[in-house]
Each structure stands twice: as structure tokens, then as C-alpha cells.
One Martini backbone bead per residue (centre of mass of N, CA, C, O) as a GRO file, in nm:
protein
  150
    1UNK     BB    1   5.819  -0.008  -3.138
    2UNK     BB    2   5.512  -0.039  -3.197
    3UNK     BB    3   5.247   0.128  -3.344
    4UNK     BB    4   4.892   0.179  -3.258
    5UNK     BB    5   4.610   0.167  -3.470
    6UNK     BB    6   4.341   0.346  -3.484
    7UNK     BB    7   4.056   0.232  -3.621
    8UNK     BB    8   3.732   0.133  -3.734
    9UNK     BB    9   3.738  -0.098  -3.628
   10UNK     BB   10   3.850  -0.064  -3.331
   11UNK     BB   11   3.584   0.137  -3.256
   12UNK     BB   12   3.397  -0.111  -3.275
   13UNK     BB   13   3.480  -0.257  -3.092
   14UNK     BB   14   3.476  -0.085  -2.831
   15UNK     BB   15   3.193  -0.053  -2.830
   16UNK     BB   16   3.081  -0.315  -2.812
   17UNK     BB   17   3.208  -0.419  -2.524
   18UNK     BB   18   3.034  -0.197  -2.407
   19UNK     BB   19   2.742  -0.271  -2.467
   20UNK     BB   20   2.783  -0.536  -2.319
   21UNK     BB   21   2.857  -0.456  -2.035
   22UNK     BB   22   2.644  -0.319  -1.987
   23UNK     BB   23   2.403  -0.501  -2.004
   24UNK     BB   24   2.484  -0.676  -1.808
   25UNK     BB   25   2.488  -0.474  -1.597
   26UNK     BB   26   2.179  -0.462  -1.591
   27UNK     BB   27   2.061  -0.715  -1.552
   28UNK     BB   28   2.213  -0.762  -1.291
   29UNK     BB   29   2.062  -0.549  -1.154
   30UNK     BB   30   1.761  -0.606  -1.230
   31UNK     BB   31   1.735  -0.866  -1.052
   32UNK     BB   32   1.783  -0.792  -0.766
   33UNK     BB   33   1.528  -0.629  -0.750
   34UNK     BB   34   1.249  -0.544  -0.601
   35UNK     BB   35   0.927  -0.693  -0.701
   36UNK     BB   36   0.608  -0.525  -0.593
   37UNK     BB   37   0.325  -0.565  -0.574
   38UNK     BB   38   0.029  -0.429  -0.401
   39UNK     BB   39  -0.081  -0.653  -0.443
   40UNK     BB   40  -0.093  -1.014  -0.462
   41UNK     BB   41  -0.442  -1.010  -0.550
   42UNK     BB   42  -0.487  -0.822  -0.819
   43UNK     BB   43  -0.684  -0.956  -1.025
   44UNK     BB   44  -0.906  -1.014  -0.877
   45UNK     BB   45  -0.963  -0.706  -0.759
   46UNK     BB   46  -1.034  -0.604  -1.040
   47UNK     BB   47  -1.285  -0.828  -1.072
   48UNK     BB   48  -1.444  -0.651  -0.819
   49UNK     BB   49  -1.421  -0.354  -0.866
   50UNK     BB   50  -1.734  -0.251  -0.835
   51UNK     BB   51  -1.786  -0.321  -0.537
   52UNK     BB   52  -1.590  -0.085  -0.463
   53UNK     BB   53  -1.759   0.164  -0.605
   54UNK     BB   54  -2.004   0.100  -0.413
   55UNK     BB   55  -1.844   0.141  -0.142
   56UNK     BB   56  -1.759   0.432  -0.167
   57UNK     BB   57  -1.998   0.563  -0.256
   58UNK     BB   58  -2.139   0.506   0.026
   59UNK     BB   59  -1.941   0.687   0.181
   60UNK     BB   60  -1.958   0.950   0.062
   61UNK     BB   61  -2.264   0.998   0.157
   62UNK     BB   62  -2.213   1.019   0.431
   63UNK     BB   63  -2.192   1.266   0.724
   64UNK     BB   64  -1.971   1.017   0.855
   65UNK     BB   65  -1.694   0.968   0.932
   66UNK     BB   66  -1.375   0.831   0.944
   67UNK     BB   67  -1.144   0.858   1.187
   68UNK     BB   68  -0.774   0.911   1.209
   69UNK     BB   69  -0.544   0.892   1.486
   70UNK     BB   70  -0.186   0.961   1.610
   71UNK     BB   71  -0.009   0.747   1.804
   72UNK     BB   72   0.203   0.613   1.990
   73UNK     BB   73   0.197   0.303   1.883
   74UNK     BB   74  -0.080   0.438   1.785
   75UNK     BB   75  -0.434   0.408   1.685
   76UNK     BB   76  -0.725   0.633   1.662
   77UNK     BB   77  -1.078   0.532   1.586
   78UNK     BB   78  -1.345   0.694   1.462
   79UNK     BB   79  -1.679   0.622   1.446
   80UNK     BB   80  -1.992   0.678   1.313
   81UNK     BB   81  -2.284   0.794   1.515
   82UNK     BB   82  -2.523   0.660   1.318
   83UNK     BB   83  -2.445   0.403   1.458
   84UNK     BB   84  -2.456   0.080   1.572
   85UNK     BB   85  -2.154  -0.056   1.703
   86UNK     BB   86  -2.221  -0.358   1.725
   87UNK     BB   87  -2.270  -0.409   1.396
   88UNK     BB   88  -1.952  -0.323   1.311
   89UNK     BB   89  -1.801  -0.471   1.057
   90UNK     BB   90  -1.471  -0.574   0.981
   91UNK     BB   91  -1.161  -0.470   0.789
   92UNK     BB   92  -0.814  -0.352   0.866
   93UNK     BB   93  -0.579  -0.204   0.655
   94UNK     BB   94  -0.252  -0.169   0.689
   95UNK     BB   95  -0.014   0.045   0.473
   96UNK     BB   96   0.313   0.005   0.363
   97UNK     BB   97   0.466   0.128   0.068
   98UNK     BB   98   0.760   0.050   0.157
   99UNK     BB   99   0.689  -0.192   0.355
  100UNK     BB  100   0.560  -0.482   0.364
  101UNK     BB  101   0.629  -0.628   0.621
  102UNK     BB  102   0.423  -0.428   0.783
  103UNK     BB  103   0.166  -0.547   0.694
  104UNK     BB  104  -0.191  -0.538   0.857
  105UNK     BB  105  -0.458  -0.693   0.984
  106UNK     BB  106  -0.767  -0.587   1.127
  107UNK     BB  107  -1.038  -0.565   1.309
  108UNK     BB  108  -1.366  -0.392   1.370
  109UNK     BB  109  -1.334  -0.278   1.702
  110UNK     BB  110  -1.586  -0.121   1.885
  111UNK     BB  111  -1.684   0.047   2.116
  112UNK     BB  112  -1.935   0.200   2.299
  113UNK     BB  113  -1.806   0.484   2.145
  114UNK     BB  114  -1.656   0.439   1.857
  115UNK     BB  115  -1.400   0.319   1.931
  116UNK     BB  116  -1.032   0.242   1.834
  117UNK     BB  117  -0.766   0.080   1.899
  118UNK     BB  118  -0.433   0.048   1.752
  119UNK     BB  119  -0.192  -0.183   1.823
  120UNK     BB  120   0.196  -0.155   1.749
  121UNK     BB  121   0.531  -0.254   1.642
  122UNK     BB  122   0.471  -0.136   1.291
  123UNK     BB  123   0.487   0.129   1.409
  124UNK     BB  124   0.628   0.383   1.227
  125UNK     BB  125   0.748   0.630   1.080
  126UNK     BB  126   0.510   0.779   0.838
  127UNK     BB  127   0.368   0.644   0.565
  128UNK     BB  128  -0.027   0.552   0.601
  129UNK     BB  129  -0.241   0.338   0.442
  130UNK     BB  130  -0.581   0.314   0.525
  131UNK     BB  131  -0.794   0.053   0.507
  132UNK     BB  132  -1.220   0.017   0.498
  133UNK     BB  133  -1.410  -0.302   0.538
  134UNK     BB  134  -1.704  -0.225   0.603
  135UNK     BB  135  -2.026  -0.315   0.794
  136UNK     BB  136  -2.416  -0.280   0.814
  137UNK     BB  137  -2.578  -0.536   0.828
  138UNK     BB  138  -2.579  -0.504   0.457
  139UNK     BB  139  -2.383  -0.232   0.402
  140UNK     BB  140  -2.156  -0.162   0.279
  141UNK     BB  141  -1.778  -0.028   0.318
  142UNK     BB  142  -1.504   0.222   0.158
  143UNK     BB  143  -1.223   0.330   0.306
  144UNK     BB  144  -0.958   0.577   0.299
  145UNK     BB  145  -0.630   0.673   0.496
  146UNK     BB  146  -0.391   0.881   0.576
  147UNK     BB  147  -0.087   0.836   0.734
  148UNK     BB  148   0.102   0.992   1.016
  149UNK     BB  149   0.384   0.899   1.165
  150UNK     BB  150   0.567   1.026   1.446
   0.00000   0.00000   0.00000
């Protein structure tokens, strides 16, 4: 029986196959990954960006803010009562960083004491980024707010 020798060729050869096979290895794994923007429409809202920082310049100036509280698969939100509930106009992106299928929009609507209540079936436990795209009048306006549903 021979023994077989070991030399620089052998240890050349026996890398690059390790090399090949990792590369496939990586590539055939990173084609699976679910890769997804923040928003679909990521390009228009960068050049739109400019009225999202006066809408938010113009909220962060109220005196009241939007409360939003969290209920069992609902959502209480309280807006600022310096305004006419009947003006405010806008909608509410529910945004789950984790889970795309579960972001919904609802509109803003406000009762006449100024809550809102926002029933779903998507709310489950975690971490919850609400944006409020809303308007009274002619004055738009733009704010963020984390939520924990428990």
C-alpha cells in the first residue's frame, strides 16, 4: 500500500476547494434572505424630505402633543385639544420594524372629545412605530411615536 504524500500542491489544492465551497456556501444562503426597504417608496420620500421636516418642525412647536396608549389589541390615541376635532384630517401608519405583513394605515379620526380608538387583529406584543401624517386646516404636521403592546 502507498502512502500518500502531502506536499504544497496537495494543501494548494485542498484550500481553494474549501474556498469554493464556502462562497457557494454564502452565496446560496444570502439569495434566501428576505431583503426589505423601510418603506416601499423609499426614493420619492427622500426627495420629498424637506416638507416631512417642516411638518415635524411645525409639530414639535404645539404646546400638546399626540398621547397614544395601548390597549389590548387596541390603541388609544388623544389628540392636542387646541384644535377643532372636527379640522383634523391625516392618516396613521401602524409600522411593525419586524414584520411587514402586519403594517396597516388607518385614517385619523377623532371623536368629539378628541381620542381615537384604532381596533386590530395585527396588533400582537413588541415594539410599534406609529407616524401621524395629519393636517387642521391648511397647516400639515408630522410626528413619531414608539409603542409596546403588551
Amino acid at each position: 500500500m502507498k502512502k500518500i504524500q502531502y506536499n504544497w500542491g496537495v494543501g494548494i489544492t485542498i484550500f481553494i476547494v474549501l474556498f469554493i465551497i464556502i462562497t457557494v456556501s454564502f452565496v446560496i444562503y444570502s439569495t434566501t434572505l428576505n431583503i426589505d426597504l423601510v418603506e416601499d417608496n423609499y426614493y420619492e420620500n427622500e426627495i420629498n424630505y424637506q416638507q416631512q421636516i417642516d411638518k415635524i418642525s411645525r409639530s414639535k412647536k404645539l404646546e400638546q402633543k399626540i398621547i397614544v396608549h395601548s390597549l389590548d389589541k387596541a390603541v388609544l390615541i388623544e389628540y392636542p385639544n387646541i384644535f377643532d376635532f372636527k379640522e383634523i384630517k391625516g392618516k396613521i401608519n401602524f409600522y411593525r420594524p419586524s414584520e411587514k405583513k402586519l403594517d396597516f394605515i388607518t385614517k385619523v379620526e377623532p371623536d368629539t372629545n378628541g381620542k381615537q380608538i384604532v381596533q386590530s387583529s395585527n396588533f400582537i406584543k413588541g415594539l410599534w412605530r406609529v407616524k401621524f401624517d395629519w393636517s387642521v386646516g391648511d397647516t400639515s404636521f408630522y410626528d413619531e411615536q414608539i409603542l409596546m403592546m403588551n
